[in-house]
N, C-alpha and C positions, 0 to 999 in steps of 0.2 A: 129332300133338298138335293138338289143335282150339283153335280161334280165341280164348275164353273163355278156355282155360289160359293163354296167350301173353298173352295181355294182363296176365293175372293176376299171369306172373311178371316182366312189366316193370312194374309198379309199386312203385315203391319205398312200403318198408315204414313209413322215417320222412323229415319231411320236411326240407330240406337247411336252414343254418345263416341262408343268404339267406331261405327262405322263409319261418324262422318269425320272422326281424324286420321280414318284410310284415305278416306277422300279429299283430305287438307294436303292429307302429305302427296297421293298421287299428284294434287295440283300442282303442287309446289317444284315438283320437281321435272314435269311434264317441259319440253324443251319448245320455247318460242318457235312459230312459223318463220319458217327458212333455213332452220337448223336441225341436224339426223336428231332422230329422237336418242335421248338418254346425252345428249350432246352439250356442255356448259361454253358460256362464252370463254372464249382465251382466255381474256383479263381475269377472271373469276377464279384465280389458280390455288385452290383452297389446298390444303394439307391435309390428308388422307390422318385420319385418328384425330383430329383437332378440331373443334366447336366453329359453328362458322363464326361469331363475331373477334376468336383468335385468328383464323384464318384470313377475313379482313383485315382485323387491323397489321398481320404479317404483310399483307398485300402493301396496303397505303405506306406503312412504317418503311418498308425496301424503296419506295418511291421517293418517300420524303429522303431521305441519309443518302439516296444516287444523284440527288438533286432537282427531281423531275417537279420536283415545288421548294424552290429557293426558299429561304427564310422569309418572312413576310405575307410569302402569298395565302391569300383565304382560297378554301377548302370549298370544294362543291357544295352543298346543302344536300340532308340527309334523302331527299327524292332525289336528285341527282345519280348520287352512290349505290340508291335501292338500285334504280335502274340500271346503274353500270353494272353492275355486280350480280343482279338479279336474286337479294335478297331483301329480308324484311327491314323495314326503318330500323325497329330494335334491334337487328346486329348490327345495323349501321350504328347506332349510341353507343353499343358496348363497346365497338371498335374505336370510335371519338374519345372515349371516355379511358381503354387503356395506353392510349397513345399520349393521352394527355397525363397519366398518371406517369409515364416515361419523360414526360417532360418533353417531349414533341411537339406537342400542339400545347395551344390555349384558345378559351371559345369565351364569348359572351355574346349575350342576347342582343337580337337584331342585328348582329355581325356575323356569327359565325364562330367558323374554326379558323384558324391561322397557324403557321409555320412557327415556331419560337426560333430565335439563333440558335446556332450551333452550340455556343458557348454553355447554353440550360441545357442540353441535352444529358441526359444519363448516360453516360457512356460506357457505367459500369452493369447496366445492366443486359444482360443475358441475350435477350433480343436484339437491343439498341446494336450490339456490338457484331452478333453474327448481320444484321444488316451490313454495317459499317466495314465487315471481311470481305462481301459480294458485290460494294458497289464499284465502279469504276477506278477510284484510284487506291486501285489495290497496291501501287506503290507509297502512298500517306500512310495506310492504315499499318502495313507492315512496318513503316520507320515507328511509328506511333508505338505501336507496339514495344519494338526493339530498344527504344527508349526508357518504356516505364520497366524495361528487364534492366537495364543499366541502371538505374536507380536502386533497384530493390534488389536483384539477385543477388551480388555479390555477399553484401551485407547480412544477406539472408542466410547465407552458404555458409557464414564463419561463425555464426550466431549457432547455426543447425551443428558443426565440428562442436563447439565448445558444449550445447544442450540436447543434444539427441539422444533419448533413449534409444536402448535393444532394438524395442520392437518398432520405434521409427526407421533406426541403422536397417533392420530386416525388407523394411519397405520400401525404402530408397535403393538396396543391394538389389532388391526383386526385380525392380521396376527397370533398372541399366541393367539388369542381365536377360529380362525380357524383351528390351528394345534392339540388343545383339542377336536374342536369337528368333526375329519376327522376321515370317514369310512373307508378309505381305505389308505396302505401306500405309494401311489403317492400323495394321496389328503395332508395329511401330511408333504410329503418329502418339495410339494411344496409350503406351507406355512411356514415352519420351512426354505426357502431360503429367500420367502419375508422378516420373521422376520430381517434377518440376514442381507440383504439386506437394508433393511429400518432404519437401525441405523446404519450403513452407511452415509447415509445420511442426517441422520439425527443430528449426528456430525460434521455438518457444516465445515467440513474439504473439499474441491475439489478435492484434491488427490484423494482421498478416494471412492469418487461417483465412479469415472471408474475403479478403480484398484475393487471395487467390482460386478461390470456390467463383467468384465472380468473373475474375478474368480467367477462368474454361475457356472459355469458347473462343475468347482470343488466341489463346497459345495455339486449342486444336488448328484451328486457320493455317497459325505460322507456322507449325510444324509441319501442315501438310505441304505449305509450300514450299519449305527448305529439304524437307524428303524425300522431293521428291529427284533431286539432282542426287541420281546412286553413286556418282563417281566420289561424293566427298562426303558417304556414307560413314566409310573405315577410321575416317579423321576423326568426322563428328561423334561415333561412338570413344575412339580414343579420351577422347576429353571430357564428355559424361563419363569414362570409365575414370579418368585423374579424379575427379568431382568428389564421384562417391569412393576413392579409395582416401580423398584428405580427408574428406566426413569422417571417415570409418574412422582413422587413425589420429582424428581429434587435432586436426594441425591447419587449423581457423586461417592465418594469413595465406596458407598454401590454395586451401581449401577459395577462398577469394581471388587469390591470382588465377583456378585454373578455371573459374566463373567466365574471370573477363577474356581470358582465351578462346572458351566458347562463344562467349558472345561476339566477339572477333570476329570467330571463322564465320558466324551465322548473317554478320554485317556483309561480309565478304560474298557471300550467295546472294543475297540479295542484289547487291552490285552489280553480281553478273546479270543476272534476269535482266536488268536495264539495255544489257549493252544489244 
């Protein structure tokens, strides 16, 4: 048998179950004509470590909360979005489907997806909310914010003086003494959430543990925006330092006046950013 035959009849005829999901995946990822190879559209601005139908729907979710689809309007159809986006229908569903579980959208058949008002939206959740920190009126979401710290902090504060254990008082202490001595304004931002964070909890209220595990990612926003003006740094840590020293020393009314103090000066920053 010569050479040519031999080879001929080692090759297999079709190729194995591995090979052709090399071959799915090269396709898939293979850049439309007109565009550098390895090249994604703009829009498609997925997040590095995150599934694409999360990535999607972080895509649409930033649109909807900036306004780029008012309440009301319907939703492209799931070829539409394949095509925008340049992926498969079924991340486009997953993405419909967690959006709609945030209370953003609602869909029915033969309609579509649509916008919900503002009003359904979840606002406590995690996503919704860092949406709601990047869109355009970055001055709503901060009063918004500053708001629901008026409501609850104070209260929080006097509740945390009277029921703090040790090893809450230890983490409240950690946390403002970690936010005096950060280099840098992340290392800062995210100590000044633990603070925040940790009398919370330290309020012995249950509510209150998750409704502040929820609102993260709002405080990290507003803390990066307020920290970032250094001139009214030495203030601001002043009055976190009152905070946790009325905590410490179990003195609930104080411990609330020097809340609203803070939250004062923190109104007061904001205000400037407008001018």
């Amino acid at each position: 048998m010569s050479d040519a035959r031999s080879k001929k009849r080692l090759t297999p005829v079709k190729t194995t179950v591995k090979a052709q999901a090399k071959v799915k995946v090269r396709a898939k990822v293979k850049a439309p004509v007109g565009r550098p190879a390895g090249a994604r559209r703009a829009d498609a601005a997925l997040i590095p470590g995150s599934s694409v139908h999360a990535s999607l729907a972080n895509e649409i979710g930033l649109r909807i909360v900036r306004g780029d689809y008012p309440p009301g309007t319907i939703l492209p159809n799931e070829a539409k979005w394949s095509e925008t986006f340049d992926v498969s229908r079924s991340a486009v569903r997953e993405a419909i489907k967690m959006l709609m579980a945030k209370s953003l959208l609602a869909s029915r058949p033969k309609i579509g997806s649509w916008v919900e008002p503002k009003e359904r939206w979840n606002l406590l959740d995690r996503d919704v909310l860092a949406w709601y920190a990047t869109a355009p009126d970055r001055e709503m979401f901060l009063r918004t914010v500053q708001e629901f710290r008026h409501i609850i902090e104070p209260e929080a504060s006097a509740f945390a003086a009277i029921r703090r254990s040790d090893e809450q008082m230890a983490e409240i202490s950690q946390a403002c003494r970690e936010m005096g001595e950060a280099a840098t304004l992340p290392e800062r931002t995210r100590a000044d959430t633990r603070f925040h964070l940790a009398i919370l909890r330290a309020s012995g209220n249950d509510l209150l543990v998750p409704l502040g595990v929820l609102i993260e990612s709002a405080l990290d926003h507003l803390f990066v925006f307020v920290t970032r003006e250094t001139s009214d740094q030495p203030r601001a840590q002043a009055l976190h330092e009152a905070i946790e020293k009325n905590i410490r020393l179990q003195r609930p009314a104080a411990a609330r006046s020097a809340v609203h103090r803070l939250l004062a000066n923190t109104d007061e920053v904001i205000g400037r950013s407008r001018r």
